[in-house]
C-alpha positions in Angstrom: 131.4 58.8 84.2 132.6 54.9 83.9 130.2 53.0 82.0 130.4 49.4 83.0 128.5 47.0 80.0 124.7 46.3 81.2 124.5 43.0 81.8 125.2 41.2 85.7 127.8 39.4 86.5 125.9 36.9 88.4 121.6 36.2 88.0 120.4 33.5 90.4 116.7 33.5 90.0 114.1 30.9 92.5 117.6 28.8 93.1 116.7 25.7 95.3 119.2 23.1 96.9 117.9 20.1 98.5 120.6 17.6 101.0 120.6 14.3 102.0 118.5 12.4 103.0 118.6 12.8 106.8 118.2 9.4 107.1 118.2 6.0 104.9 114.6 5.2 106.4 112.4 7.9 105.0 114.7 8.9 102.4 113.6 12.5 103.0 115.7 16.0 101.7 116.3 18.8 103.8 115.5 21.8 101.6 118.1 24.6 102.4 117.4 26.9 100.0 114.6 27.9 98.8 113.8 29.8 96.5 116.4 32.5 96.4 116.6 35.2 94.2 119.7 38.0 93.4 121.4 39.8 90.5 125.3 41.1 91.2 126.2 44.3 88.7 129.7 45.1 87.5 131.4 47.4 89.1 129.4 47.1 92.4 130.0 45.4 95.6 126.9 42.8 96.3 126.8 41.8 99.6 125.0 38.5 100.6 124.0 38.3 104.6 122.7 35.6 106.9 123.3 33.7 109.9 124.7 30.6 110.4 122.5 28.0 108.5 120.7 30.6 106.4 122.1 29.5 103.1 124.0 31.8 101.7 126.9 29.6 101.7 125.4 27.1 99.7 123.4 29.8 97.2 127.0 30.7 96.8 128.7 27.7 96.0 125.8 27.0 93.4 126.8 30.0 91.8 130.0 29.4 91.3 129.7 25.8 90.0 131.0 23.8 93.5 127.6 22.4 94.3 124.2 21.2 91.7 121.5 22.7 92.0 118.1 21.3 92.6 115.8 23.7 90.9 115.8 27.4 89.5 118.7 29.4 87.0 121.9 30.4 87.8 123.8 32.7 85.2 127.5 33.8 85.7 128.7 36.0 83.3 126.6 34.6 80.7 126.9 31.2 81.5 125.5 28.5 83.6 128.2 27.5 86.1 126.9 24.0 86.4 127.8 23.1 82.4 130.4 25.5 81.9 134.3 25.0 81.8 137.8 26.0 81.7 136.8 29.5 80.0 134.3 30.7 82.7 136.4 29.4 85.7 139.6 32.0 84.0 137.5 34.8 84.4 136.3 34.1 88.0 138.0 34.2 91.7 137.2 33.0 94.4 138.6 33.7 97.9 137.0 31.0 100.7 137.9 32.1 104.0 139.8 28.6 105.0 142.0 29.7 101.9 142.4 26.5 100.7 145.8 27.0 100.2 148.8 23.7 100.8 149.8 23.8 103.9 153.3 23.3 102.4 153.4 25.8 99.6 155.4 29.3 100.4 153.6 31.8 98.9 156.1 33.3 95.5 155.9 29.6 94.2 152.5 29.2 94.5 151.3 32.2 93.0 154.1 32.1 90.4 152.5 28.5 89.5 148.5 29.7 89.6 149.7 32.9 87.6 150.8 30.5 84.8 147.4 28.8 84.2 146.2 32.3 82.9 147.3 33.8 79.7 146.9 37.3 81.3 147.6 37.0 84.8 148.1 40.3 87.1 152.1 41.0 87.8 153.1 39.3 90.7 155.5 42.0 92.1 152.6 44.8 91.6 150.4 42.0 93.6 152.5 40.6 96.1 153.7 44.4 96.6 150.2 45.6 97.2 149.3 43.1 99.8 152.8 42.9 101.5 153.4 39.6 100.7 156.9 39.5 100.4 156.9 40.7 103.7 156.5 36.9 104.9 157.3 35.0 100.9 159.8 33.0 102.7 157.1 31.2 104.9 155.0 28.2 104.5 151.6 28.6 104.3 151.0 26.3 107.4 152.7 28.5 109.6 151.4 32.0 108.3 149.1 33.6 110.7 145.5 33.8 109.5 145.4 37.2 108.5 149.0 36.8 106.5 146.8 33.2 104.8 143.7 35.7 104.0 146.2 38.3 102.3 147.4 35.4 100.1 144.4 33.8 99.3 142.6 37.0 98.0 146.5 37.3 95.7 145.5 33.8 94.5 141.9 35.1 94.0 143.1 37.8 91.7 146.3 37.2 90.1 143.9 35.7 87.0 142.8 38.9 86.6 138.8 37.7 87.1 135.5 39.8 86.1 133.7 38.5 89.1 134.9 38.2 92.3 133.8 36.2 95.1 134.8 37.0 98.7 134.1 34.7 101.9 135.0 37.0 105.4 137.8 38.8 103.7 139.2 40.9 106.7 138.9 37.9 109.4 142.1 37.6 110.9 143.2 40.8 109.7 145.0 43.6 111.5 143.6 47.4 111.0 146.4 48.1 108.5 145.8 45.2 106.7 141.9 45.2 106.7 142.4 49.1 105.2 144.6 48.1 102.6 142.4 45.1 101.5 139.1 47.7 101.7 141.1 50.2 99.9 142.1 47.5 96.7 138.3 46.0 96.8 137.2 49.7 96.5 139.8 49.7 93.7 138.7 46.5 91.8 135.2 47.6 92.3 135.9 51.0 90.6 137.7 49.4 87.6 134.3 47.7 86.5 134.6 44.3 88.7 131.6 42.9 90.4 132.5 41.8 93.6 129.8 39.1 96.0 131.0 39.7 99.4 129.4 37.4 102.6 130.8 38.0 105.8 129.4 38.2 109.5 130.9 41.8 110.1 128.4 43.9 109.7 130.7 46.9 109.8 132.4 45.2 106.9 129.4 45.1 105.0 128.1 48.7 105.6 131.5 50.2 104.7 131.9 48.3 101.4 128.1 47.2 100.1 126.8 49.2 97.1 123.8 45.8 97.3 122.9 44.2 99.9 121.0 40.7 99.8 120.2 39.5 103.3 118.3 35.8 103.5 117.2 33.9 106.5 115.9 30.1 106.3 117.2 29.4 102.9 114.7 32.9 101.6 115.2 36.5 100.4 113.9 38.5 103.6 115.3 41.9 102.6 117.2 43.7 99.8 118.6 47.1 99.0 121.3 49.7 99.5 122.7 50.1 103.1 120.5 53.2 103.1 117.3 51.6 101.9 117.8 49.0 104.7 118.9 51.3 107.2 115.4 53.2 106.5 113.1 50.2 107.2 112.1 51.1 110.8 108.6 53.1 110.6 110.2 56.1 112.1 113.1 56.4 109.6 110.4 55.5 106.9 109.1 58.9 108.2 111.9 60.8 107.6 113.2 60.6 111.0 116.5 59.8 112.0 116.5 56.1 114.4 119.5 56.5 116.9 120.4 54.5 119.9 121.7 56.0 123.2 123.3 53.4 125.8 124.5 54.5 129.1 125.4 52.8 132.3 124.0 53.7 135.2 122.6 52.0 138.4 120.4 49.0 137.8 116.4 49.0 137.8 115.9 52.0 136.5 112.3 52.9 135.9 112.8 55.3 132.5 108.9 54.3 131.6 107.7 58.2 132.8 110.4 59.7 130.8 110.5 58.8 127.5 107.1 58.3 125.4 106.1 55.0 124.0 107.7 55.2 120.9 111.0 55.2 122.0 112.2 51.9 122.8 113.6 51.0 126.2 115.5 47.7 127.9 118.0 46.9 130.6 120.1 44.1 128.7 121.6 43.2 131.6 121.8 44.9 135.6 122.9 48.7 134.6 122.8 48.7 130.8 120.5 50.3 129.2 119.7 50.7 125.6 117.6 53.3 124.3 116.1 53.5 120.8 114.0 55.3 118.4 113.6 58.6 116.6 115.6 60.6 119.5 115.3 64.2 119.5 117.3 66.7 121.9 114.1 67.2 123.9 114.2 63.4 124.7 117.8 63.7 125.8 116.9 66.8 127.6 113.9 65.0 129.4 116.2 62.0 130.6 119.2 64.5 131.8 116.5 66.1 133.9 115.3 63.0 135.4 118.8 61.8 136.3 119.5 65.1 138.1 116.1 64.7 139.9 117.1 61.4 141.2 121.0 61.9 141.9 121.9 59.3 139.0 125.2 60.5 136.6 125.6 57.7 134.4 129.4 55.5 134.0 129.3 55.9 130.0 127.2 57.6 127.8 127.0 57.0 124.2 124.7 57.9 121.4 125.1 56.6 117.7 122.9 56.1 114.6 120.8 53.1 113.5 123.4 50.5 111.7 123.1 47.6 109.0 123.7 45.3 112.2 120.5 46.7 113.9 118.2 45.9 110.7 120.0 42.3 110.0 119.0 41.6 113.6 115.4 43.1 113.5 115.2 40.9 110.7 116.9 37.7 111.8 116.3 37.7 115.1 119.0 37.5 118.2 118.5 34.3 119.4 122.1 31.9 118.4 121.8 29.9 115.2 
């Protein structure tokens, strides 16, 4: 068994971030964090979820030194990012999902030039090998495409060789052999004793990779765990019982009231699709089968699939468009 030494690789604890003011007449702050508390281990994947406006952007860039901090401590391998210097930043990456790459840079020069501000950097060829780089080295970064930019940046993010990892959308733009060989070298870096802070919107992303999961709504913690602590936060899979969601498509207005008990949630999202959810059991499926044959209805598409990281975020954060 790997032992990984005990202490985090990141401690925020009650951060707040105040901006503005929204105007020069009151002189008032808008307070978008508030309060926010997390600790990242080594050789774990933490991820950080929200929607749009939540704060985990800016809880981020705190942590890693890009913005002050209002109130509350940060610690970053030790250190707090807001003093520290030259010798912190070498032994963190960070991968923002713009890149922040030149536009006019090809790629072999501009890691061969980041690679020599570390005294230890990661080989280039074993790098640009491993996320098929050289496949377009010839090209300028303006005219990559975004997933090609993305493969580069997270190269940039690592050839330093960092203990702590930062990761903004790190498969957008990416095709499925390129989002499973990124997976597969995070899974990697992850296993070799680096602690990775992951934010994305992809819920799938997050449930695949996510050892922690932090998820924070209005600038607060809201939720916390592993994906199968969160996934168990419905009162019937706090029972024990398994929370899966059928959807089938079938003609509209359906009156499934009679069929199902209370428990088991029922809507139409929109004319003919319905979503069905709760602790299902075969005598539930059996039940509605029975009731479709009794009223002549054989439904378009049928499929049935268990409770997901993206069901709790939204229980939690609500549907409605930030």
């Amino acid at each position: 068994m790997v032992r990984f030494p005990q202490s985090p690789v990141l401690s925020i604890h009650g951060l707040i971030k105040d901006v503005g003011p929204l105007s020069s007449l009151d002189g008032k702050m808008l307070r978008v964090v508030s309060g926010v508390s997390l600790i990242a281990e080594r050789g774990q994947v933490t991820a950080l979820l929200g929607a749009n406006g939540a704060g985990k952007t800016t809880t981020l860039e705190c942590a890693q030194g890009l913005q002050k901090r209002n109130d509350g401590s940060i610690s970053l391998l030790g250190q707090d990012p807001a003093a520290a210097g030259a010798d912190l930043r070498s032994r963190v990456g960070v991968m923002l999902q713009d890149g922040g790459l030149p536009p006019s840079a090809r790629p072999l020069p501009l890691l061969r030039h980041i690679a020599g501000l570390y005294a230890h950097p990661w080989p280039m060829e074993d790098l640009v090998g491993r996320l098929g780089i050289d496949t377009f080295s010839r090209t300028s970064v303006r005219r990559l495409s975004g997933g090609q930019k993305q493969r580069l940046a997270l190269a940039a993010a690592l050839i330093g060789r960092p203990e702590v990892l930062f990761l903004d959308e790190p498969s957008a733009g990416l095709d499925p052999q390129s989002r499973q060989l990124v997976f597969d070298l995070i899974a990697e870096l992850r296993d070799s004793g680096m602690g990775i802070i992951l934010t994305t919107h992809l819920m799938d992303d997050a449930q695949r990779l996510a050892d922690y999961v932090y998820i924070i709504d209005g600038g607060r913690n809201v939720a916390e765990g592993t994906v199968q602590e969160l996934l168990q936060r419905s009162p019937a899979a706090a029972q024990g019982e398994h929370v899966r969601t059928l959807v089938f498509e079938a003609p509209a207005g359906l009156d499934l009231a009679a069929v199902l008990p209370d428990d088991v949630d029922v809507s139409e999202s929109r004319a003919g699709s319905y979503t069905v959810t709760g602790a299902l059991t075969p005598r539930h499926l059996s039940a509605l089968a029975q009731w479709w044959e009794a009223k002549g209805v054989m439904p378009a598409s049928l499929s049935l699939q268990a409770r997901s990281l993206e069901d709790v975020f939204l229980d939690i954060s609500g549907k409605d468009i930030r």
